[in-house]
VOFIKOL-987182 format. One record per residue (C-alpha): residue in three letters; z, y, x. Coordinates in steps of 0.05 Angstrom, whole numbers, padded with zeros to 5 digits, always signed. Layout:
<sites>
ALAZYX...
</sites>
This chain:
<sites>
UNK-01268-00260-00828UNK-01275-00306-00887UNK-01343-00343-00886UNK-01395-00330-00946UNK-01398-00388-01000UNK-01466-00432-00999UNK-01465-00474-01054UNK-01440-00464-01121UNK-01377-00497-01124UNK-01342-00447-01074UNK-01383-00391-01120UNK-01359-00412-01192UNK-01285-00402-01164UNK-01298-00328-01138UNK-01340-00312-01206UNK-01275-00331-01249UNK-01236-00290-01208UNK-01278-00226-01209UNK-01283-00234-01283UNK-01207-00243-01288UNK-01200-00180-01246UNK-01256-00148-01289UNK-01218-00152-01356UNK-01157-00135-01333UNK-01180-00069-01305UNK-01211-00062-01369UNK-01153-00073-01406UNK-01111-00019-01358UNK-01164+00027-01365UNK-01155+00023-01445UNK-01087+00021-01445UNK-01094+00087-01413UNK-01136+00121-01454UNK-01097+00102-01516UNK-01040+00124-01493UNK-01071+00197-01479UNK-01093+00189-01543UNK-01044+00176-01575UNK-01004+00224-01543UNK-01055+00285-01556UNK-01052+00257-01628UNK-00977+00255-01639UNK-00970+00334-01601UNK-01022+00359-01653UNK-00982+00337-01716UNK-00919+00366-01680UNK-00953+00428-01675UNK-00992+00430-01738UNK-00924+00399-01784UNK-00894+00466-01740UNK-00944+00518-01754UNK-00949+00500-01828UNK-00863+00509-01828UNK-00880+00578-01797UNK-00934+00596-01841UNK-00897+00578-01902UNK-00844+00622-01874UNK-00883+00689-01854UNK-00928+00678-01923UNK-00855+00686-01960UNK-00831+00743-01916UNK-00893+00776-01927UNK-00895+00768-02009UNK-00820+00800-02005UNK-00842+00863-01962UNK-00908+00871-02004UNK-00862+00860-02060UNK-00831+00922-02053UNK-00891+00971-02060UNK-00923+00932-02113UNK-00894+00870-02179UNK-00877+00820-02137UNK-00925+00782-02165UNK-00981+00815-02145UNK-00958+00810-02064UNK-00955+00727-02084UNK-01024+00729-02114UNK-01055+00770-02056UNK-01025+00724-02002UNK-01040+00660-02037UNK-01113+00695-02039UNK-01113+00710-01966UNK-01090+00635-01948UNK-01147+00603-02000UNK-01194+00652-01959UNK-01169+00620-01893UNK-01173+00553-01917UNK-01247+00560-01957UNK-01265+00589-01883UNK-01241+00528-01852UNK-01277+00481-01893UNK-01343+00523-01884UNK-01336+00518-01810UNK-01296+00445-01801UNK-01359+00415-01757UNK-01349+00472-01709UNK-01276+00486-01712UNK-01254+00407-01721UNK-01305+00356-01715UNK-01343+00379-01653UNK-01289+00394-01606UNK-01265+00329-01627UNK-01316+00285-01618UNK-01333+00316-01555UNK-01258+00306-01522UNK-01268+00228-01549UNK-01327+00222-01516UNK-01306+00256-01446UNK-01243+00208-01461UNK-01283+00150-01475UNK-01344+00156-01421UNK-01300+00185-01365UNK-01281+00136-01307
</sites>
């Protein structure tokens, strides 16, 4: 077994080297967390870029079958409604739907060893 430094010339030497160790594990440790991140971040625009594709897609469809019972612009005015409803409701409730969940998988991200 190694024996236990006594003065603090054999200490400095072992200080340096935990501090060395230190940031590196740091720096690991953030590397890490970016990259989840980062990952999370660039999965949510696939998804979102995908949805709004989809969307875009079903809101037409829809406006062509409505179109048939009704002018066809009257189906295009009551979808555009219906999405300005879903979008006034998601900017009404953005701290609960966006912000919170957010900030609160940051912080689990963040403070998590």
């Amino acid at each position: 077994m190694k024996e236990e430094p006594t003065n603090l010339q054999d200490i400095i030497p072992v200080f340096k080297r935990l501090l060395e160790l230190k940031a590196e594990n740091l720096g690991l440790i953030l590397t890490r967390k970016l990259t989840l991140l980062l990952g999370l971040i660039a999965v949510a625009v696939i998804i979102l870029v995908s949805l709004g594709i989809m969307l875009a897609f079903l809101g037409v469809a829809l406006a062509d079958y409505l179109g048939r019972f009704m002018p066809l612009y009257c189906s295009y005015l009551i979808l555009t409604g219906t999405v300005a409803v879903v979008f006034a409701c998601i900017m009404i409730f953005r701290r609960q739907l966006i912000y919170d969940p957010l900030c609160r998988f940051i912080s689990r991200l963040i403070f998590e060893s």
